[in-house]
ZAMARGU-4260 file (C-alpha; in steps of 0.2 Angstrom, whole numbers, plus 5000, padded with zeros to 4 digits):
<rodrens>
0) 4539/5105/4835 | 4545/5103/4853 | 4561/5090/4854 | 4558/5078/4866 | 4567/5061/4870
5) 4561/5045/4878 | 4574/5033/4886 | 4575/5023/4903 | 4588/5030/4918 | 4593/5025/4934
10) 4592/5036/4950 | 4608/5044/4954 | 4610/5049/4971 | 4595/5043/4983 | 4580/5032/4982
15) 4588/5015/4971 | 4577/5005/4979 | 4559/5004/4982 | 4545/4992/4988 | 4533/4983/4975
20) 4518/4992/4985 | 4530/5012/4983 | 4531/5007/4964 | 4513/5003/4960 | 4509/5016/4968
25) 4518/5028/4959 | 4514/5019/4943 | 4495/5021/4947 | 4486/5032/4936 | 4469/5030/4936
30) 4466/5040/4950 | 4481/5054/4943 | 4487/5055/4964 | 4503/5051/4967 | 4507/5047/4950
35) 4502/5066/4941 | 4511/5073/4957 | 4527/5065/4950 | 4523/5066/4933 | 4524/5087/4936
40) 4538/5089/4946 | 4549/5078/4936 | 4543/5089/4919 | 4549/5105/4929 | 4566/5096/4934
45) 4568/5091/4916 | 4563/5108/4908 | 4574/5117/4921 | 4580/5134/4914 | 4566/5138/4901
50) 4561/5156/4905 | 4543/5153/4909 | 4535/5153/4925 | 4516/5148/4917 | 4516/5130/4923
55) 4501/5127/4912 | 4511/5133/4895 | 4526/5120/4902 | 4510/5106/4903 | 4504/5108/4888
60) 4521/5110/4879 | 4525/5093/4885 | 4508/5087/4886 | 4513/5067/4880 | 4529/5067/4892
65) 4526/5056/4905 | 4536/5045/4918 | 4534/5027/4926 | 4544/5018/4938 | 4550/5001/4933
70) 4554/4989/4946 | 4570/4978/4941 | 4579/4964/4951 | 4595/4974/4948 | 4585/4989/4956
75) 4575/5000/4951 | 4574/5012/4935 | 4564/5028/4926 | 4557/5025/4909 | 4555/5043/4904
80) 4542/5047/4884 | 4544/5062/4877 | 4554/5071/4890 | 4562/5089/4885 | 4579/5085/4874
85) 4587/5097/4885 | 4590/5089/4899 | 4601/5077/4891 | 4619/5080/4881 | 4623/5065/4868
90) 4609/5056/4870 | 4612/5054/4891 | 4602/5065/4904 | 4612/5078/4914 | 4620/5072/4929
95) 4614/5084/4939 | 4597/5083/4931 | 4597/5064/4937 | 4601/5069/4953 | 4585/5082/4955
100) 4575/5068/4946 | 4578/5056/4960 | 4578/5071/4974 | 4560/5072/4968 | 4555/5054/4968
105) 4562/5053/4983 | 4555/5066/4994 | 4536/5061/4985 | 4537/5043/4990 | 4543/5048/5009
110) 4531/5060/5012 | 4517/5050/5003 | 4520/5034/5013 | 4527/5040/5029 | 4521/5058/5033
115) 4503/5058/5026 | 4499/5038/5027 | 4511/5031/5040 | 4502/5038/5055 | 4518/5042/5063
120) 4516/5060/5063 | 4500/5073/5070 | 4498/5086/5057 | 4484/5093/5065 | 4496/5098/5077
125) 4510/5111/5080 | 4521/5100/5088 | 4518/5085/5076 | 4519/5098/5060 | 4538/5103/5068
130) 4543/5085/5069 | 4536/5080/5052 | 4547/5096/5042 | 4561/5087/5053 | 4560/5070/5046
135) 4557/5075/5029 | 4572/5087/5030 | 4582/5073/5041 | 4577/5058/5027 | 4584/5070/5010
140) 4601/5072/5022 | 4600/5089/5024 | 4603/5090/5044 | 4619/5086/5048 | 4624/5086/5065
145) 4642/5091/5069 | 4645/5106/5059 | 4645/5122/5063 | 4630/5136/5058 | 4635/5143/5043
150) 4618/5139/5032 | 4613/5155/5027 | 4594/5156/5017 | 4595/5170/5000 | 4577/5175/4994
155) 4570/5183/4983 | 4560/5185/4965 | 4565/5173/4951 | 4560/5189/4940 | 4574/5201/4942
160) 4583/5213/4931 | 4600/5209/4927 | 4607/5223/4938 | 4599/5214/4953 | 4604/5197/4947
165) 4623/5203/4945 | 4622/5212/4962 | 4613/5195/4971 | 4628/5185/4962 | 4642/5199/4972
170) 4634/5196/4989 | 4634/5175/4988 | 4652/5179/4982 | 4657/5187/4999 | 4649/5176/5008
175) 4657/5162/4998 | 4675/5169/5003 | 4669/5171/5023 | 4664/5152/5018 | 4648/5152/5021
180) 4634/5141/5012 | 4618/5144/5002 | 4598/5140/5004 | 4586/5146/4990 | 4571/5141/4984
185) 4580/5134/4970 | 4575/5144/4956 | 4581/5157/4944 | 4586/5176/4948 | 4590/5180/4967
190) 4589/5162/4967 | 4601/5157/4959 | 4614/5174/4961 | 4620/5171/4976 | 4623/5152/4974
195) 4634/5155/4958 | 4644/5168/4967 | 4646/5159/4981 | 4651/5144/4970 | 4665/5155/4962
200) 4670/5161/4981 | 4671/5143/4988 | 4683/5136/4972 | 4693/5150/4977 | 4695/5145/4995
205) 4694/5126/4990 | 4680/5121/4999 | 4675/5106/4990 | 4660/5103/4999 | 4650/5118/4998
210) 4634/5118/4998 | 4620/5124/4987 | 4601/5119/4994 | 4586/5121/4986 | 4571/5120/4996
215) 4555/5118/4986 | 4535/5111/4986 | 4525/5103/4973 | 4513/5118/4967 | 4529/5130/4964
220) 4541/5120/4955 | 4537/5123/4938 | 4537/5142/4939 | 4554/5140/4950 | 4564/5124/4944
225) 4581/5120/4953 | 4593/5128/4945 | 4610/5119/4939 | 4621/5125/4954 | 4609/5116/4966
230) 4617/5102/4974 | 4603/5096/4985 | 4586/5098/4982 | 4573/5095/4994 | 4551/5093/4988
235) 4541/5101/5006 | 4521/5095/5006 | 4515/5112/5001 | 4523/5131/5006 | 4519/5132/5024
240) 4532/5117/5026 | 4544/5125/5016 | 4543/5140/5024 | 4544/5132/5040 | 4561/5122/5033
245) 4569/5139/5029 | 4565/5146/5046 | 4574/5130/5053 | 4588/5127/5044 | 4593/5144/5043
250) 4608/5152/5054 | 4605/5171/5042 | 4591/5177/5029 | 4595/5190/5014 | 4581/5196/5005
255) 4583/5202/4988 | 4570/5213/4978 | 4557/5201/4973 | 4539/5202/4973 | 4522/5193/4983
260) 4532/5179/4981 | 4545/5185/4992 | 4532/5197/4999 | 4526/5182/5007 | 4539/5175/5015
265) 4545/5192/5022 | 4528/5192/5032 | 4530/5173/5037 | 4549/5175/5043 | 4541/5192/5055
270) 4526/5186/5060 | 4535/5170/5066 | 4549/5181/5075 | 4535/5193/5081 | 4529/5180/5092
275) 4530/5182/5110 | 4538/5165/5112 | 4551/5172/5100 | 4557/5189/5105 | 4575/5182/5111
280) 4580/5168/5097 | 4593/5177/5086 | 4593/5175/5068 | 4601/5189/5058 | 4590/5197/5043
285) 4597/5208/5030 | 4587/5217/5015 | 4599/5223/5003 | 4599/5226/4983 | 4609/5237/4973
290) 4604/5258/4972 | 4592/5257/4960 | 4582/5247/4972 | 4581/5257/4986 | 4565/5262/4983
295) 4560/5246/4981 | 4566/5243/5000 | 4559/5260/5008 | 4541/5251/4999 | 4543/5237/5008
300) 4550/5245/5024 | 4536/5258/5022 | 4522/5244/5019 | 4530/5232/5036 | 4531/5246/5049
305) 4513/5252/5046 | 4504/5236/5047 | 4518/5226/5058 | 4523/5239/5069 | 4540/5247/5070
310) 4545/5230/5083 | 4544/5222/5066 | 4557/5235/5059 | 4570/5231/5072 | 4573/5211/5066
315) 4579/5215/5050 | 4594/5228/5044 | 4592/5237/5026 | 4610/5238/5018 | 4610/5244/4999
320) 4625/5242/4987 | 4636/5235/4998 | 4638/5216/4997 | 4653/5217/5009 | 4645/5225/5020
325) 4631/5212/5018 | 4642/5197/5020 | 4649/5203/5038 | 4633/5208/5045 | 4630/5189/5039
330) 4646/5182/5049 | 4644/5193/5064 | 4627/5186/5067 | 4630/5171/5063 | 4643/5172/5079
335) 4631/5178/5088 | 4619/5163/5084 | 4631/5149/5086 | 4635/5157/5102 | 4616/5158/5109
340) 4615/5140/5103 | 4629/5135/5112 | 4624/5144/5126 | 4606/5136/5128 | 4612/5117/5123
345) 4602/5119/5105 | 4607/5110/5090 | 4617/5117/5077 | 4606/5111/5062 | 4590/5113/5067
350) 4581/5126/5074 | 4569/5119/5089 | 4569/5131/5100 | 4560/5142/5087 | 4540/5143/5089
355) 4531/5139/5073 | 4510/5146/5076 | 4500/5135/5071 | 4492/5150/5060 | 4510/5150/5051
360) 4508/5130/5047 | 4490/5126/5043 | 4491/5125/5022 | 4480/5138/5014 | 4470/5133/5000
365) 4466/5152/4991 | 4449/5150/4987 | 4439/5165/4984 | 4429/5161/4998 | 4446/5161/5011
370) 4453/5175/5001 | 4437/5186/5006 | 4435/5179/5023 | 4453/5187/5028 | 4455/5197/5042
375) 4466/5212/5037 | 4466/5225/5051 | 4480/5231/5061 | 4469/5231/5080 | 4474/5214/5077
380) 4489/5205/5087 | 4505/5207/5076 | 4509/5190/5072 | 4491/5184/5068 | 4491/5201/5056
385) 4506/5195/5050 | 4497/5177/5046 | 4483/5183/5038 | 4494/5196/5027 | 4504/5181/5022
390) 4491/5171/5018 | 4484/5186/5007 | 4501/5186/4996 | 4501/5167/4995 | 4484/5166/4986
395) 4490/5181/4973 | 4504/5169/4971 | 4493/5157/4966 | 4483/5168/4955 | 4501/5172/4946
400) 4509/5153/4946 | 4500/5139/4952 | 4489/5130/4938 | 4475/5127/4950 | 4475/5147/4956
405) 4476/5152/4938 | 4463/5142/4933 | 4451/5147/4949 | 4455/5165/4942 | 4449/5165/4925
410) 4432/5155/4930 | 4428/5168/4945 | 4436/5185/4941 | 4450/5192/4952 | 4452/5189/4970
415) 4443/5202/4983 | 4454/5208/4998 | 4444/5216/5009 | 4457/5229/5023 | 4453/5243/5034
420) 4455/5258/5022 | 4473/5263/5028 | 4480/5246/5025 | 4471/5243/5011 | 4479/5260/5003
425) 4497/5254/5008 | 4494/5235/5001 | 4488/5243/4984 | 4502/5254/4985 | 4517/5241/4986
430) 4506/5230/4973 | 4504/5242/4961 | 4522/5246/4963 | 4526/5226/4959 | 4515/5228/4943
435) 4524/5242/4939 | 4543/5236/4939 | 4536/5220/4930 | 4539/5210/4947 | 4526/5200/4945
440) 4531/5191/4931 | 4544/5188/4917 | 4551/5206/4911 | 4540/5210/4895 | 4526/5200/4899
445) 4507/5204/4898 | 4500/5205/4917 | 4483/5207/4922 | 4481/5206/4944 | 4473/5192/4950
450) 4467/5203/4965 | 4455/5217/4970 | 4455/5227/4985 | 4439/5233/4991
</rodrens>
């Protein structure tokens, strides 16, 4: 039998108070909106660091927990049933726990009442979309105006060997010491390496206020909960939003092995800097792993300069085994970058200048419809290629992780992929090579692909 605890907590850290109107909103279950949208973020919170990333087996496991808001004249409180016992230590939640708790609450209320019902914002438009990814990141704190660039955004898969994990944990150590901060997406494996190394790094330089973010959205949480060592936390709408946070916040990228996941948001990061618009914004990019993933890089590499071009190729640097090395590229392009800003008048903390397609920011629901209905040829412009492509790895994403996409998978059968025949014969390659080297899901794990290519 699964321990669980119920008790009531306060917020720690943000969101106190509420409105009457916020709170019945939230408490509001008849129509399982708002409410279930909490109800499964705060479980993946609270059951951070079980090694699942089935969001359905973490439902069902704590199928009776459940979380309501509780208006108080004092402020306001969480009453929490049959949460997991792990998130609390002598009978009190995790401090850092509590924090992520009230990150989530926080970020679902703002978004809910200000970017999808206030009318404040167009989100049928580029321009609007842009503004709204601002606010949201503007209203969790995370833009802060006065400091230098040295944000730099680590990706790559939540399943990774230990080798990768170690060799992840080495890089965020060098750039811990050059005093540099971390962005992830918050979760386990090259997630969460480079933020403990840089942890260890920055205690040794005494920098008290480093800074470990966590960028994450509603329908990936429970297969990438925060991570202990992540100090802010921020909920995006859906993926194009977060992926569109990244691309802003960041002053660097590193990309780790990973798999579609991380597929995913390679193709994002170059068809956005494809774009005409873009071709002089500096950002540095570095691929790197330890030796035994060298193949994995010439994969990737092999798979991007076929169906992206080799323009694509020149944005990013492929380093292997050599996280100083990593780390220097890192602060010399972050020179660079801080220098262009300057130069142009932009602001440090938020990339505006960047142009963001619409193609790039229009959420994509993977039916098996959409999924058929992809374009996948290379006579296509690079960056809508790139758009499609991405799209294409976000619904085998889906299929993987997202309760909806699994479900969709086991009443319809696999998705169909339809490519011209030399694309198609690259994309099998690199996914066959992901089911290969278990990178689609936990090590040991039973995987069946969610996709066919035709």
């Amino acid at each position: 039998m699964t321990a669980t605890v119920s008790t009531i907590v306060a917020p720690e850290g943000s969101l106190e108070v509420l409105s009457q109107q916020e709170v019945e909103r939230l408490r509001d279950t008849s129509s399982k909106g708002l409410h279930e949208l909490l109800r499964r973020c705060a479980l993946a919170v609270l059951n951070a660091g079980t090694p699942t990333d089935d969001s359905r087996q973490v439902l069902e496991t704590y199928k009776d927990f459940d979380i309501q808001v509780i208006q108080e004249d004092r402020g306001m409180m969480l009453k929490l049933d049959n949460a997991p016992a792990g998130a609390f230590v002598d009978g009190r939640m995790i401090r850092g726990i509590r924090e992520h708790l009230s990150a989530v609450l926080r970020d679902i209320v703002y978004v809910a009442n200000e970017i999808q019902h206030g009318g404040r914002f167009d989100l049928d438009d580029s321009t609007g979309i842009s503004n709204a990814v601002f606010h949201i990141l503007r209203n969790a704190g995370v833009l802060r105006a006065g400091e230098p660039p040295n944000l730099v955004v680590c990706w790559g898969g939540h399943s990774i060997s230990r080798e990768e994990y170690d060799y992840a944990k080495s890089v965020g150590y060098q750039l811990g010491l050059r005093e540099l901060d971390i962005c992830t997406g918050c979760g386990p494996g090259a997630m969460k390496g480079p933020m403990k190394g840089a942890h260890v790094a920055h205690a040794k330089q005494r920098r008290r206020q480093g800074r470990y973010l966590g960028i994450s959205e509603p329908g990936i949480i429970a297969a990438e909960a925060p991570n202990p060592i992540v100090n802010e936390l921020v909920i995006m709408p859906d993926i194009e939003k977060r992926l569109e946070a990244f691309l802003r916040v960041a002053h660097g990228i590193i990309v780790f092995p990973g798999g579609v996941g991380t597929t995913e948001e390679i193709l994002y990061l170059l068809g956005v800097l494809l774009h005409p618009a873009n071709q002089d914004i500096p950002l540095p990019v570095v691929f790197t792993g330890p030796a035994d993933s060298a193949d994995y890089f010439r994969q990737v590499d092999t798979f991007i300069r076929y169906a992206l071009g080799e323009d694509a190729a020149k944005r990013y640097r492929i380093i292997v085994d050599d996280p100083e090395a990593v780390a220097l590229a890192m602060r010399d392009g972050v020179r660079d970058l801080t220098e262009f800003r300057r130069k142009h008048d932009d602001a440090f903390y938020y990339n505006w200048r960047l142009t963001v397609p619409e193609d790039f920011q229009r959420p994509f629901e993977p039916t098996h419809e959409a999924m058929a209905a992809l374009a996948l040829r290379t006579d296509l412009p690079v960056y809508d290629l790139a758009a499609n492509l991405r799209r294409a790895f976000s619904g085998i994403v889906a299929g993987n992780v997202k309760e909806a996409g699994i479900r969709a998978i086991e009443e319809h059968g696999p998705y169909r992929l339809t490519a011209e025949k030399g694309l198609m014969a690259q994309m099998d390659v690199l996914l066959q090579s992901f089911v290969a080297q278990s990178r689609m899901k936990l090590p040991g794990s039973h995987y069946e692909p969610c996709y066919k290519l035709s």
